[in-house]
N, C-alpha and C positions, 0 to 999 in steps of 0.2 A: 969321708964326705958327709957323712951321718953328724959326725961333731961339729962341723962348720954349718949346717944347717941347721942345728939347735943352738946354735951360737949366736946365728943370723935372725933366728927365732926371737931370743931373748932378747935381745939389741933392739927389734922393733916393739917390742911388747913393752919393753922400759923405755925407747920415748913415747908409747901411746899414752903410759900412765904418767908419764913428767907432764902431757899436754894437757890431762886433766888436772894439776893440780893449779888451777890458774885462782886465786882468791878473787873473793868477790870485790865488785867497786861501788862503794856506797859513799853517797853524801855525808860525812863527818864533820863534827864540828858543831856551830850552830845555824848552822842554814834552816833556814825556813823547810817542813814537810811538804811533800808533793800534793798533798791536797786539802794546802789554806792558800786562798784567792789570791791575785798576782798584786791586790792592794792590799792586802796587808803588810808585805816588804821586810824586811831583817831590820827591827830598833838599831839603832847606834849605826847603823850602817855611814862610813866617811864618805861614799860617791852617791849620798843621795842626793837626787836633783831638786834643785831650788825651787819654792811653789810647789813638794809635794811633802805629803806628813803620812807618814805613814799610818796604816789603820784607815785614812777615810779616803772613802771609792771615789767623792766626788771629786776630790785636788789627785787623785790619781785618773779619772779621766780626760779632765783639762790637761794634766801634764800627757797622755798621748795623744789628745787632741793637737796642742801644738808641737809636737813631736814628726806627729802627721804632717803638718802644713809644712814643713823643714822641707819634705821631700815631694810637695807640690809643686812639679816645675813653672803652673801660672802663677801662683805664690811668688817665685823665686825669681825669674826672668823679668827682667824690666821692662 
């Protein structure tokens, strides 16, 4: 009984330590860092939206501006 309890033992103690080995998950690549402003945007990026340039705040407000008005239902509704 003694051996199947230290059996039982090590059996959960080896998936305790399988569940820490979990790697971390980090942004790679060239993604923009967590703390440069949401207009400044990834250069070269292929889904950037038309009417906005990356780097300036202002053509990056307008573009949420009319972003916004998309989901104005008095906008939207005839």
């Amino acid at each position: 009984m003694t051996r199947i309890s230290t059996v039982a033992t090590l059996v959960v103690a080896g998936a305790l330590l399988v569940a820490c080995g979990e790697k971390p998950q980090t942004i790679g690549g060239s993604h923009a860092k967590a703390d440069t402003p949401a207009y400044e945007g990834a250069p070269g990026d292929p889904f950037v939206a038309k009417g906005w340039t990356p780097g300036d705040k202002t053509s990056w407000q307008n573009q949420i501006r009319e972003r916004n008005q998309y989901q104005n239902e008095y906008v939207r509704s005839p």
